[in-house]
N, C-alpha and C positions, 0 to 999 in steps of 0.2 A: 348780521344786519339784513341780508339778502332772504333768512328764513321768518323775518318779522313781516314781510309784504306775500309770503304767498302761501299758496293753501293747504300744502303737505310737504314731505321732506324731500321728495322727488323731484318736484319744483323746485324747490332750494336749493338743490346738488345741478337740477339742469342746468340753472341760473346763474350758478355760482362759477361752474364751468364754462360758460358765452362767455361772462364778464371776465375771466382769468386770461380765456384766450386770447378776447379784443385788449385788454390794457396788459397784458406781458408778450405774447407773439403778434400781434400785427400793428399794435401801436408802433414802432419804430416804423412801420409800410407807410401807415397812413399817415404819418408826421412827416415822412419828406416828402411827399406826393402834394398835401395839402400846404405843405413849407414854398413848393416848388411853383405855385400857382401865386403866389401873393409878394410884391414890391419888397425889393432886399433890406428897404428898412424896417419894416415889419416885422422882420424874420426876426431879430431877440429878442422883442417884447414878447411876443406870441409863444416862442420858444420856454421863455422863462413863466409864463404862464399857463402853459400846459403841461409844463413838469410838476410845477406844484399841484396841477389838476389829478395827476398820474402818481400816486403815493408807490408804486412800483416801479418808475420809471426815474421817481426823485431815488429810492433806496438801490438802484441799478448804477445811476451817476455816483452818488454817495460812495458805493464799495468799489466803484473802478476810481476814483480819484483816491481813496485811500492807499488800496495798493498799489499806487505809482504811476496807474495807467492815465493819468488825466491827458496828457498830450494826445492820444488818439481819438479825443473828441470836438477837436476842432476850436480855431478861432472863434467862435460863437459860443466858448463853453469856459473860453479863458477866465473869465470873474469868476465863474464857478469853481474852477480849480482853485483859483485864490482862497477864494469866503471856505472850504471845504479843510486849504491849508491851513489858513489858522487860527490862534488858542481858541475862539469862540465855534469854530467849525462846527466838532462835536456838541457843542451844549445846542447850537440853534438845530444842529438834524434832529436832535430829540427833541427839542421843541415843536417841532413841525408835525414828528411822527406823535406824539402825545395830542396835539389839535386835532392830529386825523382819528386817530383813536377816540374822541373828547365826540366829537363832531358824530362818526360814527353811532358811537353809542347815542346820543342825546336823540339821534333822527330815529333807531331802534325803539329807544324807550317811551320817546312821543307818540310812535305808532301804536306799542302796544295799547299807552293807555286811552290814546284814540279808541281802540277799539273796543275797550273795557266801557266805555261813556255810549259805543254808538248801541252796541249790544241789551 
């Protein structure tokens, strides 16, 4: 998707590496920093809506509540361990990851052909 917006492949790999770094190594930084500044009720809405923003950070949760580990994420993560544990767990992460991939492409394929129409 990242090599449909810019102008050669070098670009793409630069781009591609910014955005890896910020949403798989610093994303955990800047989520409790920015968790840390905002009213304790706020904190699971926002939580849960920036996980689903974070398709890495939702498949990071996903594979540590599979393998057992769900307790070391905390009280705010408890429904999650739940919904994760069961029978429907697995069929909505693939739902989710298949939107993201659906969503992905669609924004891809609208650009190209943007630019097939502007050309």
């Amino acid at each position: 998707m990242i090599g449909t917006f810019t102008a050669n492949r070098w670009q793409a790999l630069t781009y591609g590496v910014g955005i890896w770094f910020f949403l798989v190594l610093a994303w955990p930084t800047i989520l409790v920093t920015i968790l840390g500044f905002l009213p304790y009720l706020w904190i699971k809405p926002l939580l849960v809506l920036l996980t689903f923003l974070n398709p890495a950070e939702l498949v990071r949760l996903f594979t540590i509540i599979q393998m057992g580990g769900g307790s070391i994420l905390g009280p705010e993560y408890y429904q999650w361990v739940q919904w994760v544990k069961q029978p429907s767990g697995i069929p909505l992460f693939l739902a989710v990851c298949l939107i993201w991939i659906a969503a992905c492409l669609g924004l891809a394929i609208s650009e190209w052909e943007s630019r097939r129409y502007r050309a």
